[in-house]
Each structure stands twice: as C-alpha cells, then as structure tokens.
C-alpha positions in Angstrom: -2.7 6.7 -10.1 -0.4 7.2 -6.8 -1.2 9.1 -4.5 0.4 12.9 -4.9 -1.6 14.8 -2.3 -3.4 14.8 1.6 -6.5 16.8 2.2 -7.1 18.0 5.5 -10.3 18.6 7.2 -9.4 21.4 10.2 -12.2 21.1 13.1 -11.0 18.5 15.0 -8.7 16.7 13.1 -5.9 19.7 13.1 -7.0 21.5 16.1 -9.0 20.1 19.3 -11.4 22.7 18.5 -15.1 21.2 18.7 -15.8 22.4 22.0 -15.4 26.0 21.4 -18.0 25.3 18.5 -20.0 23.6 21.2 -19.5 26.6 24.2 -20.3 29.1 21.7 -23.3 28.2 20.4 -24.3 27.2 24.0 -23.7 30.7 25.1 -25.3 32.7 22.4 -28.2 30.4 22.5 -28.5 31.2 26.7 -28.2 35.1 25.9 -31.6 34.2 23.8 -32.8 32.8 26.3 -32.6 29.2 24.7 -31.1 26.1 26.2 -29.2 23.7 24.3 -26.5 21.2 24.6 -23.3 19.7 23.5 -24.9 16.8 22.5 -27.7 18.7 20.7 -24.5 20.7 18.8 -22.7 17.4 17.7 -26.1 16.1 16.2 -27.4 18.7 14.8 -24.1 21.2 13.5 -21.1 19.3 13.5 -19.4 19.7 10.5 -21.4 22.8 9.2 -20.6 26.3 8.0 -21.1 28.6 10.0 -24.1 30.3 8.1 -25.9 26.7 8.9 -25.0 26.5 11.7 -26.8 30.2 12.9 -30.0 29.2 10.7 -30.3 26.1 12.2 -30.9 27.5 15.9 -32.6 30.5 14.3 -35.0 28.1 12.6 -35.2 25.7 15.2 -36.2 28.1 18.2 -37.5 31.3 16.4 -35.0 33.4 17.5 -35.8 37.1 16.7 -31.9 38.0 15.8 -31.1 37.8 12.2 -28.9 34.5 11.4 -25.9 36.7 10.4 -25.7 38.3 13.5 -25.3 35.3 15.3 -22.7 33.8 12.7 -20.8 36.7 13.5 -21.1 36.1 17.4 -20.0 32.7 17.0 -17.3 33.1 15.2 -15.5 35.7 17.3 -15.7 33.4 20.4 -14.4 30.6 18.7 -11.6 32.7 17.3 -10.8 34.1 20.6 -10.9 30.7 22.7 -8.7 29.6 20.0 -5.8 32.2 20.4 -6.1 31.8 24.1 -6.1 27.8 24.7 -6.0 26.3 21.2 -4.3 22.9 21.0 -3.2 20.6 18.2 -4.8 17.5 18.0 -2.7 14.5 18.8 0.2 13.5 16.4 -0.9 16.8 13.5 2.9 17.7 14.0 4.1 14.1 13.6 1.8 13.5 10.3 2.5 16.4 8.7 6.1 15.6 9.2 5.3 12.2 8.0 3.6 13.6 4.6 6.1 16.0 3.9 8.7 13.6 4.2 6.7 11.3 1.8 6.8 13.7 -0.5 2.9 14.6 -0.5 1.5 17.7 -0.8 -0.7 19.1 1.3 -3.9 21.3 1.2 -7.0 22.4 3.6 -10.6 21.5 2.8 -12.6 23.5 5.8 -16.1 24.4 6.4 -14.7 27.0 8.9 -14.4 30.7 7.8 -11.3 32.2 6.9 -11.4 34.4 9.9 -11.2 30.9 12.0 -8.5 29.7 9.5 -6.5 32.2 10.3 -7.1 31.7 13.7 -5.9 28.7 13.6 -3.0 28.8 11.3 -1.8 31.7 13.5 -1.7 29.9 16.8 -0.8 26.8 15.5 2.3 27.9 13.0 0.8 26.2 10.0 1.1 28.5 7.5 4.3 26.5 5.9 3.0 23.6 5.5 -0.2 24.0 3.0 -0.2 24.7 -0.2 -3.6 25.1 -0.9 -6.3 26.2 1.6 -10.1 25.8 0.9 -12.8 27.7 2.7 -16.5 26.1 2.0 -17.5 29.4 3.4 -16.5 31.0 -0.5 -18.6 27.7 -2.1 -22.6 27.9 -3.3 -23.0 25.1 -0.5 -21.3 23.5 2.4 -20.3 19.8 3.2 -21.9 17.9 3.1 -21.7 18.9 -0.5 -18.8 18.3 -2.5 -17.6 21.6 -3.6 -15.0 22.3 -1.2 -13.2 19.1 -2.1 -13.6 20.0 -5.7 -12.2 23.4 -5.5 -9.5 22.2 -3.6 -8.7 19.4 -6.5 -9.2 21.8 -8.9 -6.3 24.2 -7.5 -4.0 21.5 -6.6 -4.3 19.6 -10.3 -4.8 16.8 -9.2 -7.7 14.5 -10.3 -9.7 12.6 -7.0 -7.5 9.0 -7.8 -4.4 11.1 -6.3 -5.8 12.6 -3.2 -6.5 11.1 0.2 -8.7 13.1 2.6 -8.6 12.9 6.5 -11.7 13.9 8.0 -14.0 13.3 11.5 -17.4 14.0 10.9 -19.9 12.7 8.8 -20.8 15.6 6.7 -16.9 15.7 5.7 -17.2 12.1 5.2 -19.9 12.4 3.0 -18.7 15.5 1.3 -15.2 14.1 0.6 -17.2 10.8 -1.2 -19.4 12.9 -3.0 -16.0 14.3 -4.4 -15.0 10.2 -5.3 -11.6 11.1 -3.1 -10.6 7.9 -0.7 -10.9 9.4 2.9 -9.4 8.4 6.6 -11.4 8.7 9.4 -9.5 9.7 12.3 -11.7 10.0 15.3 -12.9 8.4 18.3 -16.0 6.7 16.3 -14.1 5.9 13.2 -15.3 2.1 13.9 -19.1 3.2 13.6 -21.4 1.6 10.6 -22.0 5.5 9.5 -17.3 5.2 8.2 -17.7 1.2 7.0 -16.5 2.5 3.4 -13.4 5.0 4.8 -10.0 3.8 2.8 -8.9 3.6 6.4 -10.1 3.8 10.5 -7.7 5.9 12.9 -8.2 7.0 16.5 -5.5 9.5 15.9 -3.3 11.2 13.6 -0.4 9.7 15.1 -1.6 5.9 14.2 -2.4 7.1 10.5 1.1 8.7 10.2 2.3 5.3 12.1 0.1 3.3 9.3 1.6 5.3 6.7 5.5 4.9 7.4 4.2 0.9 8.1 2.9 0.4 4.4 2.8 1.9 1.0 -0.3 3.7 -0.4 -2.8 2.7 -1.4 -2.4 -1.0 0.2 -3.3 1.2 3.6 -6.1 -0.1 5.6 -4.9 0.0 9.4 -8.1 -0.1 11.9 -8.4 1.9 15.3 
C-alpha cells in the first residue's frame, strides 16, 4: 500500500521539550525533599504519561503526596516553560512543509496531556497542520502500548501499511511496532542497537525531510 499518512510523536521530535520534563520533575522531587537527576529522568520516564511518570517517583521514593497531585504539578511547569522559551525542534517547519507538499496527511500520536498539546500547538502555530491529534493520556494504557497509534489509525482510516511514524524514544519506538506501523527515528541515538529495525535513522527532521524529497517511499532508508 503507499504511504497516505505521517504520525508524529511531540516530545522532542516537534518541540525541544525534554528538559522541561527533566527540570520539572527535578524540582518537585527537591520540594520532597528527594534528589534526582536528568539522567535518572531519561532512564526511568522518558516517553511516559504523565500519570507514570508521578507514580514512578511516588513509588520509587515513598513520597507521602498522592501521584495526582504531582501529575498536576508537573504538568503546569512544563506548560508554563513551554509558553515562555519553547522552541521547535530542528527542520519540524521544513518537514511538515515537506509532507504537506507530498501530499501526506498528518496526525499526532502523544503521550503528553492535552493541556501540554495545547501548549504546544499554541506557541508553536500548529494547529493547521494536523488532522488528527491523539492523546495516550484518553487510552487504558500508555506507550509503550500500542493504543495511541491505534486510535490514531483508527480515526485517520488508514490501515498500519499506510502510515509512517517519527518518533525518539524507545517506548514510542516500541509502541509504534507494537501497532505494525514502519517508524523513523529521528534523534541523537537513532544509530543505537535498541532502533536496528526503524524503517529509517535520522539525526534531525531536516535530514528525514531531505531523505524524503531524495527518494520515493517506501525505498527510504537514509542513515544519520
């Protein structure tokens, strides 16, 4: 089947957003009382909702707050770092125009909530361009799961043969796999054993979108 329609993942493929995940979990952790680092974040939460993410650090350090309180907490920093210094990730413009001009359409696949979608949308003036956007916070379970990227086929369609996904993290990886949909990695790591079986290896959206205009789907296999 030809491709008909991109997928997006949003956390750091569409907006440079990770470290506000990062500082904010940092910071609510240290009003706890609890230390914890970047690194500790990228292991243990990247690519998590957001009710996973608080009942991971409840869990792990027996915080006394309740796990939705601290969703809550988390989210209204991120949203607020993003309004004030949210960036898009390098090339998003240029793909999207890319896409659009190849006639795909395109759609959001997100473990973030819709108060961080909108967030996002809002400072970044993306409401135009997608069609369908996908919340895993509305699913029974987050990515790594598959539902997301189900919904999101289900609303567009489209059967998993006619989507591509672009995603960074593993749990999107995996998620977007567990859905049978062919999936970029675009990020720093692409190259690592944990993405051997991506459809295709990017550093940045601007050398997929490059790829893309260089040769016809699904023949596209460019490396970072």
């Amino acid at each position: 089947m030809s491709l008909q329609a991109i997928i997006f993942d949003m956390d750091g493929v569409i907006i440079d957003s990770e470290g506000f995940w990062q500082d904010a979990q940092i910071e609510m952790l240290a009003a706890q009382g609890v230390a914890i680092t970047a690194a500790e974040c990228e292991e243990l939460t990247k690519g998590k909702r957001i009710d996973e993410i608080a009942r991971v650090w409840c869990e792990k350090h027996f915080l006394t707050v309740e796990p939705q309180w601290l969703e809550k907490q988390i989210i209204a920093r991120v949203c607020n770092a993003i309004r004030e210094k949210g960036m898009a990730m390098n090339g998003l413009y240029q793909a999207l125009e890319c896409f659009h001009h190849k006639g795909y359409r395109l759609a959001l696949a997100t473990s973030s909530s819709p108060e961080v979608i909108e967030a996002v949308f809002d400072k970044l003036d993306l409401w135009q361009w997608f069609g369908v956007i996908c919340s895993a916070d509305e699913e029974s379970f987050g990515k790594p799961h598959p539902d997301v990227y189900l919904t999101v086929m289900r609303k567009l369609g489209l059967q998993a043969a006619q989507c591509r996904v672009i995603e960074d993290s593993l749990n999107g990886f995996t998620a977007a796999r567990r859905a049978e949909i062919k999936t970029f990695v675009v990020a720093p790591d692409c190259h690592e054993p944990k993405f051997a079986s991506a459809a295709g290896h990017y550093s940045t959206l601007t050398e997929l979108s490059h790829a893309l205009n260089l040769h016809s789907e699904p023949a596209l296999r460019a490396s970072c």
